[in-house]
N, C-alpha and C positions, 0 to 999 in steps of 0.2 A: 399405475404404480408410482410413478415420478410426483403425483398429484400430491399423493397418499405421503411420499416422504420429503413432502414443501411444507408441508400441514406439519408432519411431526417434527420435525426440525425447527417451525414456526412458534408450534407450543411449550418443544423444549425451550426453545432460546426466552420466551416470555415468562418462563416457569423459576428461568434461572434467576432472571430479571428480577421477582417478582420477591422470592427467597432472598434475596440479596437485598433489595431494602428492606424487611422484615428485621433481617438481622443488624445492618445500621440504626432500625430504631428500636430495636430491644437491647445494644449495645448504649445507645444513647442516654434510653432510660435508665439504665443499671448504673452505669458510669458517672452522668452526670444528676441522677437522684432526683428523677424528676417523679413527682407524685401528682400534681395537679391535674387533674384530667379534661380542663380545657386547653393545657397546654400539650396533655400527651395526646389531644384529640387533633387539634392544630397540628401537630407533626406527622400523623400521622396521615391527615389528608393531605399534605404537601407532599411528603414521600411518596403517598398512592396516584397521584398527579403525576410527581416527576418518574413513577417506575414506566409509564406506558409515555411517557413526553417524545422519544425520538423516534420509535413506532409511530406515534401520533403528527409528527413532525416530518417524518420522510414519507408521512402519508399525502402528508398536508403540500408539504413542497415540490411533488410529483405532480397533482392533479394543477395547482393554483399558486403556481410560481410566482413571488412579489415581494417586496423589501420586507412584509412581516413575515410571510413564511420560512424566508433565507434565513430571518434572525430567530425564529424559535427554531429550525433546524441547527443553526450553531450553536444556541446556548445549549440544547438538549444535547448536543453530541459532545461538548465539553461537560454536562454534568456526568454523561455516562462514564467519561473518562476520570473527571475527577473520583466517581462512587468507586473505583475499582482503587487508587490509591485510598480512599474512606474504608472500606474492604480491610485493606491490609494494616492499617490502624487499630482497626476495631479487633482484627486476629490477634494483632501483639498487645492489645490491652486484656484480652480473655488469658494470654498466656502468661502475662505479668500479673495478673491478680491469680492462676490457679500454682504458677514457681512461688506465690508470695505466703500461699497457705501454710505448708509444710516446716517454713521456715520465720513462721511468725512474724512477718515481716507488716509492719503497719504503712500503709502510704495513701497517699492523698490522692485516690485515681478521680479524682475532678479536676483536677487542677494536668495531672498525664494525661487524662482525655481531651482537655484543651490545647497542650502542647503538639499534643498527637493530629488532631483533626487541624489545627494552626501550619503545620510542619503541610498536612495533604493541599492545602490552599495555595503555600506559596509552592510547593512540586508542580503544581497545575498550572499556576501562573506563568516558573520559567517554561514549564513544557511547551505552553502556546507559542512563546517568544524564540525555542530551539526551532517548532516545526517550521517557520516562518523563515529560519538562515538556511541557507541554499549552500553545500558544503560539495566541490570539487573533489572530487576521488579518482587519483590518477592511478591506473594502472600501469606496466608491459607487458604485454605479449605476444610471445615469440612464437613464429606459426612458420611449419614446413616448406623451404619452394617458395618462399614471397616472391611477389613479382619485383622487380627493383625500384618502380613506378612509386609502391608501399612503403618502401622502407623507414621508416620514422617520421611516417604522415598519420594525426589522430583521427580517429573517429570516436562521437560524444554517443551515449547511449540514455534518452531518456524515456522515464519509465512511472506509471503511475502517478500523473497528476490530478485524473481527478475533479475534472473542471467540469461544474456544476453550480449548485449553491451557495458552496463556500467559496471554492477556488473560482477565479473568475478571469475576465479579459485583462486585469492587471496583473493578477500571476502570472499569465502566461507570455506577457511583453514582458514580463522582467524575465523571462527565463529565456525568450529569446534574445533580449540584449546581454546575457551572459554565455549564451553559445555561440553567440559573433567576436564575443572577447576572446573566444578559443580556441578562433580560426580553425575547424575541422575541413575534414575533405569528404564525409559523408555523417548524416545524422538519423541514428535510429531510433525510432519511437515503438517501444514494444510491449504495447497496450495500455487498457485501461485511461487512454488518454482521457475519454470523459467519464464520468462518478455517475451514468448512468441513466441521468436526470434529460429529457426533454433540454428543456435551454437554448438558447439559441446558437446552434451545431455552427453556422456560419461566423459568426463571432470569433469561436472556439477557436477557427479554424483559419482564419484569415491573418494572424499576427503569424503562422508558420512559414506566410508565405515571404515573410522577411529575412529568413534564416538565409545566410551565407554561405551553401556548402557547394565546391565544388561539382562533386560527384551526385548529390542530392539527398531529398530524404525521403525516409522510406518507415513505412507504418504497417505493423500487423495490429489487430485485435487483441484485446484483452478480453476477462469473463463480463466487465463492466458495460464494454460495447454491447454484450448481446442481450442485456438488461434491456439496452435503449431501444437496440435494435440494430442488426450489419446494416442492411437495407438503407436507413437513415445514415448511416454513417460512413457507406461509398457513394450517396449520394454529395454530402456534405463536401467531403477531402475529393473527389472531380470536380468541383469546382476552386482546386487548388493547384500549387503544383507538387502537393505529395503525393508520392505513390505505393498504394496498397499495393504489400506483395502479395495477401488471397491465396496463399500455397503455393509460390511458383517460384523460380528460381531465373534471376539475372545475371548478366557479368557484367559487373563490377570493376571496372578495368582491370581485368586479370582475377580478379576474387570472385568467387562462385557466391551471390548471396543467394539465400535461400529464408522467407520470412514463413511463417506458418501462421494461420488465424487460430483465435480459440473456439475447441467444438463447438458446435449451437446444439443445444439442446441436447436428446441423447447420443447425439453424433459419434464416436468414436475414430481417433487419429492416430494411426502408428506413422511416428515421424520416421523412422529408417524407411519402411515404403514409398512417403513423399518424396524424401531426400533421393533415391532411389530413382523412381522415376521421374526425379529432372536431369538424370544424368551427367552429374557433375565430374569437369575432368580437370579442375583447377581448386588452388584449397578455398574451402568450406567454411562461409559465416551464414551461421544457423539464428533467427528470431526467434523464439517460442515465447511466451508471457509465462507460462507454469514453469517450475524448474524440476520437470519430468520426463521419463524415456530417456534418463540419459544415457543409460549404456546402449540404447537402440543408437542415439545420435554419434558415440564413440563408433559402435559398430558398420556406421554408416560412413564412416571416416571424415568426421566433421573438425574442424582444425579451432575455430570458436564459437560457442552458444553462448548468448545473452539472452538473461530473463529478470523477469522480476516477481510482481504477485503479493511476495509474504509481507512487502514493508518492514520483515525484519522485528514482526509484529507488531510494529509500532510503538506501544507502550510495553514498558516495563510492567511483568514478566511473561507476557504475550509472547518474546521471544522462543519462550521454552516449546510452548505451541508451537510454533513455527516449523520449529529445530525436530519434532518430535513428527512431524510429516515428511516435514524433508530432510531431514539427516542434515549432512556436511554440506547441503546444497541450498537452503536455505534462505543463505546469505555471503556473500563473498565469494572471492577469488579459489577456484580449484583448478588443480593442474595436474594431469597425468600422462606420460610420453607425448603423444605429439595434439593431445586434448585440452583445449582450455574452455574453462565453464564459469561467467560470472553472473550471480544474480544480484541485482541491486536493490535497497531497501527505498527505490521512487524517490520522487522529487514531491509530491502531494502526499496530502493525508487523505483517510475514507473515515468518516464517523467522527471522533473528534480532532479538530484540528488543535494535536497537541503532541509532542513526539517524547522520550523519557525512555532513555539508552538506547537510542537511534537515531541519524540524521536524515535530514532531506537532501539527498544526491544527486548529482548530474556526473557519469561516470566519463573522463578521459581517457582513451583508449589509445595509446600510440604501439602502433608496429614493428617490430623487429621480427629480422629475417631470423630463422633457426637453423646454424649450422648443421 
């Protein structure tokens, strides 16, 4: 069954793909008045090229990882990225030429379809250049019974970088030289650290062990780990000094952490039972990567959950997607009685490295006590 719906979800998503440049180059044609049909044939094998390029390229970069695979994985992940503001061009030129009928409106849609496809170029351009700034997001949060130990000491939380083909061993020393700038007392890592990819897991894994944090760091799983493989990837971090928390629960000097991995396979997790049966009797910092179960985790009397996952969809209007899975949880800061819940939108991209009304985050968490 699971086979049967990797398969449909494979050919939907290719199906979409596939309809979507069809429609860029029949918007193409109409708009920009192309008739010659060596040049509509020329477009049209470029398109049918680049609709299967990042399929072709995350094929490519899995089996036989090498500076040319890296680089047609990036370009194809930024075309994909670009075709979807192309996409939303091509929609407000079908709707500016069907408003323009009624109202006999004559206009030069050559010259709006160059502005238009012009305008998605440079969107695409600054997007590269936003994904790549690394934007500080300070939170408070005030948690029941802190220990006094806490009290307005930070902890950094990051989340979906990603490191793979794109993201690499210099991502990752810049991100640690800006979590040493920010002096934490413990640093969580809650998933999807790597994009899935083979790679070399040690690399990956060796700039963490530079981090500065008192108390230490500590790593659940993402869905992207189990792409690579768990196995691989508590191999890799023992021979570090972070610590998988694999469902279990520490103390924290005084804080009950509790990390949770994500399911493997058809696995199913109710986090109140985990939480549960570590018997926590001090307040409750919850890991999870999905930002799910969370009235189980209210219920469980959890004090703060961090998660990540959606990227906040990354691109613009992706968000809405997001928003329409997870509601109010999504993205950002929630808080009810003595519950606080943040998911962050990562510090890495998946797919195109380009971001467009979203940043790349590293969240600062400082502590206060809750009268």
């Amino acid at each position: 069954m699971k086979i049967i719906l990797i398969i449909i979800t494979l050919v939907s998503g290719l199906a979409v793909i596939l309809a979507s440049h069809y429609f860029l180059y029949s918007t193409a044609v109409k708009f920009f008045d192309i008739s010659d049909k060596k040049i509509k044939l020329i477009i049209s094998v470029l398109l049918s090229i680049l609709s299967v390029s990042f399929i072709l390229a995350s094929i490519m970069v899995h089996w036989m990882e090498n500076v040319i695979t890296r680089n047609f994985y990036l370009v194809a992940g930024i075309w994909l990225g670009w075709l979807t503001l192309l996409l939303i061009a091509c929609l407000l030129l079908w709707l500016l030429f069907i408003l323009s009928k009624p109202f006999g409106m004559v206009l030069n849609f050559k010259i709006i379809a160059a502005i238009f496809f012009a305008i998605s170029f440079f969107v695409t351009a600054y997007s590269i250049v936003n994904a790549k700034r690394i934007v500080i997001k300070e939170i408070e949060v005030f948690v029941k019974n802190l220990p006094a130990q806490w009290e307005n000491k930070v902890l950094l939380q990051v989340s979906d970088v990603h490191l793979g083909a794109i993201n690499g061993t210099s991502f990752i020393t810049e991100i640690v030289q800006t979590i040493n700038q920010l002096e934490p007392e413990a640093v969580f890592i809650t998933g999807d650290y790597f994009d899935g990819m083979d790679g070399l897991l040690d690399d990956f894994v060796e700039p963490l062990n530079n981090i500065n944090a008192p108390q230490g760091i500590y790593f659940i799983t993402g869905n992207h780990e189990t792409y690579l493989g768990v196995d691989k990837v508590k191999a890799a971090l023992s021979r570090s000094k972070i610590v998988l928390m694999d469902d279990k629960m520490i103390d924290l000097d005084g804080l009950a952490l509790i990390g949770i991995n994500h399911p493997v396979g058809g696995e199913k997790k109710d986090l109140a039972d985990i939480i549960k049966a570590n018997n926590p009797k001090k307040p409750i910092v919850l890991l999870y990567h999905i930002p799910k179960q969370i009235e189980q985790a209210k219920d469980a009397g959890v004090d703060l959950m961090l998660s990540g996952h959606t990227h906040k969809g990354q691109i613009w209007p992706y968000g809405y997607i997001t928003r329409s899975i997870f509601g109010e949880y999504h993205y950002g800061l929630n808080q009810e009685d003595d519950f606080t819940q943040y998911t962050t939108s990562g510090v890495g991209t998946w797919g195109p490295m380009m971001r467009i009304g979203t940043q790349s985050e590293i969240v600062k968490i400082r502590l206060k006590n809750k009268p």
